[in-house]
N, C-alpha and C positions, 0 to 999 in steps of 0.2 A: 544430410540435412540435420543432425545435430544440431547445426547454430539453432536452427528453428524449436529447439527442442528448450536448450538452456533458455533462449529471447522469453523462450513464454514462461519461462519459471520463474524470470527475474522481473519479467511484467507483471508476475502474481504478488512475488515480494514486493513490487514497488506499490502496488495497488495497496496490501493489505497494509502497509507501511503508511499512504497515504490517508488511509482510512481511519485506523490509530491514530492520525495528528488529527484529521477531522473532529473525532471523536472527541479529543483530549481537550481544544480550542472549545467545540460545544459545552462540556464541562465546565470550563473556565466562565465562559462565558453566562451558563447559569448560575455560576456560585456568586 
């Protein structure tokens, strides 16, 4: 089960990854 193990660590990358752009678009959008 490995695969299971990397999947969810690159779902965390990709989340906090997605969250960054969130972030960074919200910023923009208040300045």
């Amino acid at each position: 089960m490995r695969s299971t193990v990397i999947s969810a660590k690159t779902v965390e990358e990709c989340v906090n990854k997605a969250l960054d752009k969130l972030q960074a678009n919200r910023n923009e959008v208040n300045i």
